[in-house]
C-alpha positions, 0 to 999 in steps of 0.5 A: 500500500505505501508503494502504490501511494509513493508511485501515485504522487510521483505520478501526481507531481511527474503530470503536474510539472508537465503540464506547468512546463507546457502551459508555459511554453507559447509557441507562434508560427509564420509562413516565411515563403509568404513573408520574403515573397512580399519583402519589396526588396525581394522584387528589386533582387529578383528583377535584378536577377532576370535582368543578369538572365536575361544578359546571358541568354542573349550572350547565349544566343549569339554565340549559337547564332555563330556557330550555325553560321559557321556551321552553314559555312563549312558545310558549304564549303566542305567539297572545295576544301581539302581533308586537312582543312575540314578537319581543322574546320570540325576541330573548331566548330567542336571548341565552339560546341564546348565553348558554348556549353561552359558558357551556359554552366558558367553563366548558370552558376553565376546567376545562382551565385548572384540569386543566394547574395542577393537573398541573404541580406533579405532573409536575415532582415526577415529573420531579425523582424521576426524574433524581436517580434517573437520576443516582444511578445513573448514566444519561445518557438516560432515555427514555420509554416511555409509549404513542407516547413515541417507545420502540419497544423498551425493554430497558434498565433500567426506573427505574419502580421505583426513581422510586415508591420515591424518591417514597414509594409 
């Protein structure tokens, strides 16, 4: 009987400490895709980026409008040429293949690079805005609750408001 009573207030005190600890934590949520997407700094960067885009694509196209020029020209005049200057003609017209080719990759990864340079500024921005939001309201957690965010159902508090305000928009 004295165990049963010793186990039923450790059992008493376990349940009633958690429940205190969880009634104590308060828990926000925010969708952060929503939030960076309506940062106007975000339209500057990404209009910054299709310009840069659209710089490369056009660079891309002229170099393969040569190239099928050359084409054009070198299979024209592949029967008045020797073997040896077909051959080299082929050597080149291949360099320029591969030429283009490191240009596309060069050119990819260098709006890439420009794209997450340009976002990182915005991003901490965002995430500065929302934890002294969260903390001036009293949140411990704050999760978030953008599409595959990991949030399967989200009834707390939304700080979305509150972030764009503390942002100025």
């Amino acid at each position: 009987m004295k165990q049963f009573k010793t186990l039923f207030i450790a059992a008493a005190l376990f349940i009633t400490a958690t429940t205190l600890t969880t009634a104590q934590t308060k828990v926000a949520h925010i969708n952060t895709t929503e939030l960076v997407t309506a940062m106007p700094q975000m339209k500057t960067a990404q209009a910054e980026v299709e310009k840069l885009g659209k710089t490369y694509e056009a660079d891309i196209q002229a170099m393969v409008k040569e190239y099928q020029a050359k084409m054009k020209q070198y299979e024209a005049e592949a029967g008045t040429k020797t073997e040896e200057e077909n051959t080299k003609r082929v050597a080149e017209v291949q360099t320029m293949e591969r030429n283009i080719q490191q240009f596309q990759t060069q050119a990819q990864q260098e709006l890439q690079k420009k794209e997450v340079d340009l976002l990182k500024p915005i991003t901490e921005k965002a995430k500065a805005a929302i934890l002294k939001v969260a903390k001036a309201q009293g949140f411990q957690y704050v999760l978030d609750s953008a599409q595959g965010g990991g949030v399967i159902m989200a009834e707390g508090k939304d700080l979305l408001a509150d972030v764009k305000k503390e942002l100025g928009f």
